[in-house]
C-alpha positions as CSV (number, residue, x, y, z in Angstrom):
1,X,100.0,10.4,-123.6
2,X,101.8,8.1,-121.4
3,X,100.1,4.9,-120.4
4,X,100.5,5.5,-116.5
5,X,98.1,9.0,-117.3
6,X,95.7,7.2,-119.1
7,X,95.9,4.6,-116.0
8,X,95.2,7.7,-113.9
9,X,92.4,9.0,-115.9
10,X,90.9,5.3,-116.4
11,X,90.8,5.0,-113.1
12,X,89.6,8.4,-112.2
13,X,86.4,8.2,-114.3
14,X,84.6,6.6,-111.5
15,X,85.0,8.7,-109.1
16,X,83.9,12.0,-111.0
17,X,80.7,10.6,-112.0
18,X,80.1,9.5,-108.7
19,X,80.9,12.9,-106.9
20,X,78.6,14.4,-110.3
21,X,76.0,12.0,-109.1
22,X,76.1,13.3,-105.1
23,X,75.7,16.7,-106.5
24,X,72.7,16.4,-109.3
25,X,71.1,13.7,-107.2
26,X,68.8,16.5,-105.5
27,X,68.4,18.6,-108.2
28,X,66.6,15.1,-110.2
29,X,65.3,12.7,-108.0
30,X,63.4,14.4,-105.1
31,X,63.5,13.1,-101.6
32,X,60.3,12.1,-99.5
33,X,61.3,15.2,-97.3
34,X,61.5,17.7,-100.3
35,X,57.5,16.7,-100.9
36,X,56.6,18.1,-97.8
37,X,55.0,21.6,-99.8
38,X,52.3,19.8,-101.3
39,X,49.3,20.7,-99.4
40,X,47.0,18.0,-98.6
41,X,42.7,18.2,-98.1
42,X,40.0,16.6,-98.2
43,X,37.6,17.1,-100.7
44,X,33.8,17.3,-100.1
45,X,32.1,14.2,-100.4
46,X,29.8,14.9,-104.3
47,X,26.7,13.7,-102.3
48,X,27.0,16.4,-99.8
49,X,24.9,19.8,-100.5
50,X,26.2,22.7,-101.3
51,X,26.6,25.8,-99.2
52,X,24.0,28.4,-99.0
53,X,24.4,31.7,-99.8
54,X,23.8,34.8,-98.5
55,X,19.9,36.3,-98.5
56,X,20.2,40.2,-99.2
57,X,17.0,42.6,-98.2
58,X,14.9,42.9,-95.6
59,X,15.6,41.5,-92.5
60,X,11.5,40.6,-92.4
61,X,11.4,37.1,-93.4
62,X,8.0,37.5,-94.6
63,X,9.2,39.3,-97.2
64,X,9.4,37.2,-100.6
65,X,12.4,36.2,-101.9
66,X,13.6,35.6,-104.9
67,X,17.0,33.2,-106.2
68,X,18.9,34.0,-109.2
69,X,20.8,31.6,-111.0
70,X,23.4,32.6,-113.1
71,X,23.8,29.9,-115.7
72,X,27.1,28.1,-115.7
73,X,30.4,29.3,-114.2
74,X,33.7,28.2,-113.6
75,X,35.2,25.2,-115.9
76,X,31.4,25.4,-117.8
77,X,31.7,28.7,-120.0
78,X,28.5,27.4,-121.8
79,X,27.6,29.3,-125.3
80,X,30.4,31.4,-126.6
81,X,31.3,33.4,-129.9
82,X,34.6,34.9,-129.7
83,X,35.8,36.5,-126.1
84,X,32.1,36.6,-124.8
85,X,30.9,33.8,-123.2
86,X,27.9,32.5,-121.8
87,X,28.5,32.0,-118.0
88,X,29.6,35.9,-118.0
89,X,27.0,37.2,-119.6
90,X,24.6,35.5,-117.0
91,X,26.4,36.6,-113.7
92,X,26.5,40.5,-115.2
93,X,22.8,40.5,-115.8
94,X,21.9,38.3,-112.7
95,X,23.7,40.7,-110.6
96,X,22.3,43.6,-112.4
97,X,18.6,42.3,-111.6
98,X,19.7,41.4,-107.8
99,X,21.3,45.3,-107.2
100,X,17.9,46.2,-108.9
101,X,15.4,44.3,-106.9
102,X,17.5,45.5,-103.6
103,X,17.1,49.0,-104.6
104,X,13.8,49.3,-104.9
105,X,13.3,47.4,-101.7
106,X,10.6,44.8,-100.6
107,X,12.2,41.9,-102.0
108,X,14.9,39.7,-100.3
109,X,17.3,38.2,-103.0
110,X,20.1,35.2,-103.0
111,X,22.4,34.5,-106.1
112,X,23.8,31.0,-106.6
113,X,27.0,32.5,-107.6
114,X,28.3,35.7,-107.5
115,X,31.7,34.4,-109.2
116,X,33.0,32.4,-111.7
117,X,32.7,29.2,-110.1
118,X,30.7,25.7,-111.1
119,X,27.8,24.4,-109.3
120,X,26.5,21.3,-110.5
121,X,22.8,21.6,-111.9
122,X,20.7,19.6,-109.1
123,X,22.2,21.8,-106.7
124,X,21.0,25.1,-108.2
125,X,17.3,24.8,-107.3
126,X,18.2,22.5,-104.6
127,X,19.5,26.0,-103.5
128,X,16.1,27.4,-103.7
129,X,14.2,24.6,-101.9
130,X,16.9,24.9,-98.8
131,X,16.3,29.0,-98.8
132,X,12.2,28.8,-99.1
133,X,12.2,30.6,-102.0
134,X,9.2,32.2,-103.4
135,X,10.7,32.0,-106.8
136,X,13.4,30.9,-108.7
137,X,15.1,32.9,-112.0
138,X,17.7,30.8,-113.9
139,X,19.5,33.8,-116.6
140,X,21.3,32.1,-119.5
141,X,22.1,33.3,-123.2
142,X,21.5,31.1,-125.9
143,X,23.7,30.4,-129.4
144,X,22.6,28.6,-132.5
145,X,24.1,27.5,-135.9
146,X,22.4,30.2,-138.0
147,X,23.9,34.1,-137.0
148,X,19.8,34.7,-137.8
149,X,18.4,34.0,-134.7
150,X,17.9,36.4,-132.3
151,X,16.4,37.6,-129.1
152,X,14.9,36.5,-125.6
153,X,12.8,33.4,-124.5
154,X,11.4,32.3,-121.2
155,X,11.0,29.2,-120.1
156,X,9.2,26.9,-117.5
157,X,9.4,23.1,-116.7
158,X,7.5,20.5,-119.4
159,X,4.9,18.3,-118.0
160,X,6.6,15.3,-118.6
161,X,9.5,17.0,-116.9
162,X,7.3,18.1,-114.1
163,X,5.8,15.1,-113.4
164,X,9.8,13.3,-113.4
165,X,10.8,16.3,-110.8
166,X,7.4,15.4,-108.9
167,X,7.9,12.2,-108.5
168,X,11.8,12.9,-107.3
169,X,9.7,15.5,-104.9
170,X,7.8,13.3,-103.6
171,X,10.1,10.7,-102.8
172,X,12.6,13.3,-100.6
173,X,8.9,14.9,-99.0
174,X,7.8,11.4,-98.1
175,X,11.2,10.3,-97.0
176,X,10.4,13.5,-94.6
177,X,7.4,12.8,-93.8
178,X,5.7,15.7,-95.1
179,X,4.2,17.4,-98.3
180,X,4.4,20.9,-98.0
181,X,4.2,21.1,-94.3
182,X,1.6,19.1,-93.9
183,X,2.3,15.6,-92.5
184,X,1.9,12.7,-94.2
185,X,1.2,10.7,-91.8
186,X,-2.2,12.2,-90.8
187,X,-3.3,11.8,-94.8
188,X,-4.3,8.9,-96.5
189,X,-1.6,7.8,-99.8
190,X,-4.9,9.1,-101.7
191,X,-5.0,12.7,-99.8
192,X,-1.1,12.8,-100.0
193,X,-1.4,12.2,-103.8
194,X,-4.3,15.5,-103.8
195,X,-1.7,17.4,-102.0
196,X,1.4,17.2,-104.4
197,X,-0.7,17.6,-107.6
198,X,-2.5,21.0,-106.5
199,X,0.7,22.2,-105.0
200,X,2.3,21.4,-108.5
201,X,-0.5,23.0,-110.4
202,X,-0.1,26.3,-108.4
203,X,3.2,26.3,-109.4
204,X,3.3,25.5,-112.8
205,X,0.5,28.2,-112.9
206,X,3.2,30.8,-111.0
207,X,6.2,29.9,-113.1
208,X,4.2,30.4,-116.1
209,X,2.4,34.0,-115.0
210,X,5.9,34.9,-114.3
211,X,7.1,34.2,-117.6
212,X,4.9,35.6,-119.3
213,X,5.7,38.5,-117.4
214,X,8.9,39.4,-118.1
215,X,7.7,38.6,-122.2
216,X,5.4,41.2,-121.2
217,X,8.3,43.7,-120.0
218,X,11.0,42.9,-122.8
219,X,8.2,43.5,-125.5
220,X,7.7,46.9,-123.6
221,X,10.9,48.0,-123.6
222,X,11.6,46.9,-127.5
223,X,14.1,44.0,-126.0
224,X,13.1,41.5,-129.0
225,X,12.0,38.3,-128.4
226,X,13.0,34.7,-129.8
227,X,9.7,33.5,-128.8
228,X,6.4,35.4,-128.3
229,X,5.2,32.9,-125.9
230,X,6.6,31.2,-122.9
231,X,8.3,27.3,-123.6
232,X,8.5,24.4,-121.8
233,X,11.6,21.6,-121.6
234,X,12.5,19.4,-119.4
235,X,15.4,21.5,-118.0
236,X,17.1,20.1,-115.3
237,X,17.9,23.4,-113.3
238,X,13.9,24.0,-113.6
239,X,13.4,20.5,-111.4
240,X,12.0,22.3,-108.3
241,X,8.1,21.6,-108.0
242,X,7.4,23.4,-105.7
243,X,8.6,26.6,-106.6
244,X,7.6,28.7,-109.6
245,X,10.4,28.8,-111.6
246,X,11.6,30.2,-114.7
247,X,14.9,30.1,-116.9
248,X,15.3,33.4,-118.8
249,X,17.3,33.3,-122.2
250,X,18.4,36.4,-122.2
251,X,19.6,36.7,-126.1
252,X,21.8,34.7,-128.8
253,X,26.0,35.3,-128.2
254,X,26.6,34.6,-132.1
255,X,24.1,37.1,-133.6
256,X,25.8,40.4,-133.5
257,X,22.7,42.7,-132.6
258,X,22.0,40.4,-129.5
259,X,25.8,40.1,-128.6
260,X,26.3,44.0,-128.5
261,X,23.4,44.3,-126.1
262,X,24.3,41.4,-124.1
263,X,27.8,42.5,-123.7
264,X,27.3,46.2,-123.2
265,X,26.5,47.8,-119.6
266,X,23.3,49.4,-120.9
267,X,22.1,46.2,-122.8
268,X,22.5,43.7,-119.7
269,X,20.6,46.9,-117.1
270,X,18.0,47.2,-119.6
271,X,17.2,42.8,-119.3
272,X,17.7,43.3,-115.6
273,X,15.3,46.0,-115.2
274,X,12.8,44.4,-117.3
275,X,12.8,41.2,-115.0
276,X,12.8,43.4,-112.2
277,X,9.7,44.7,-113.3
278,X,7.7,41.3,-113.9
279,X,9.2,39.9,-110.6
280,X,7.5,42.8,-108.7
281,X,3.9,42.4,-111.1
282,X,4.4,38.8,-109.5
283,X,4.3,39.6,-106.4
284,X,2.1,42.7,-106.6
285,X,-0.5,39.9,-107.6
286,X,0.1,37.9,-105.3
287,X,-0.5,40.6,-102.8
288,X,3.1,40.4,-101.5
């Protein structure tokens, strides 16, 4: 090679990576202007209450109404085994029990979701409260470390837990100025005191005739139960004092007799239908 080509070619080298450079420049480093798809918005502030949703049923507001609460959702698949997972086998039988209720008429009915999507815990009676529920049914499925246990338990709120949701009650009610409906500020601190505790007797004595209910039903209908009586924890989604309240453990994922029935159409009517049934004793007693 001669030395006035490699001159040439020394001298050329520049200039192809710089036209190399004009070319790939877009293609690797993006301009401010080539940003412009990202879409921008606001997201709500994690203070701010959820949405309400929609109340199905009569339009007669005197009619009671019940909220379902299908346990988990969206990111939160809560207990699994396999494919089958918690959050889905609560939204199948929650909406079974609200297409059951509305059938039969009588009953208005609202469903904290009726998709795959998270709501925080404190928003899911909180959901109630805002509605003026009559009662509230959270639906979950249960999992342990032994394939051994098996079948349904119901549960209501603890005492100690109640008394920790009270006192969270009665901070919002007096921030309101009311317990109730009736204003605080014609009571005495004594009276107002009166007022909470019997309106959180009654309903620790509703959630639990509810429960007890629906052990009623599934032992009629040869469901299985875990438990023969109903619990209490200090469940979080159960934090609503004033409104009877029950969370419904419909089964365990990871034992195989519980999972088929769980998972099939038949098996997740037959726990709906079987709530269905106490809900309406409920309020039958009730005389609603």
């Amino acid at each position: 090679m001669s030395r006035s080509l490699q001159l040439v070619m020394i001298l050329s080298a520049p200039l192809a990576m710089a036209i190399a450079l004009l070319v790939l420049w877009p293609r690797f480093f993006l301009s401010q202007t080539a940003l412009d798809y990202v879409v921008r918005f606001d997201l709500p502030d994690a203070a701010m209450p959820v949405d309400l949703p929609r109340v199905d049923g009569p339009a007669d507001a005197s009619r009671p109404l019940v909220v379902i609460d299908a346990g988990h959702g969206g990111f939160d698949p809560g207990a699994g085994q396999g494919d089958v997972r918690e959050k889905t086998v609560a939204l199948r039988i929650a909406l079974a029990l609200r297409n059951r209720l509305l059938e039969e008429g009588g009953i208005r009915v609202a469903l904290t979701r009726d998709a795959d999507r998270f709501i925080g815990l404190p928003d899911r009676p909180d959901i109630a409260r805002r509605l003026g529920a009559d009662l509230f049914v959270s639906i979950h499925a249960d999992s342990a470390e032994s394939d051994a246990a098996r079948g349904a338990s119901v549960y209501v709120l603890s005492e100690k837990g109640s008394s920790e949701a009270a006192e969270r009650f009665a901070a919002r009610e007096n921030a309101a100025g009311r317990i109730n409906g009736v204003a605080l500020g014609q009571t005495s601190e004594t009276v107002g005191a009166i007022l909470l505790d019997l309106s959180q007797r009654g309903t620790q004595a509703g959630s639990t005739q509810v429960g007890e209910l629906v052990l009623r039903e599934l032992r009629g209908a040869n469901l299985g139960l875990h438990r023969e009586e109903v619990q209490t924890a200090a469940l979080a989604v159960l934090k609503a004092p004033d409104i009877p309240s029950i969370l419904f453990e419909t089964g365990y994922i990871n034992n195989k007799a519980d999972a088929e029935l769980l998972t099939s159409r038949a098996g997740q009517q037959s726990l709906a239908d079987a709530a269905a049934r106490a809900i309406r004793a409920y309020f039958a007693r009730k005389g609603l």
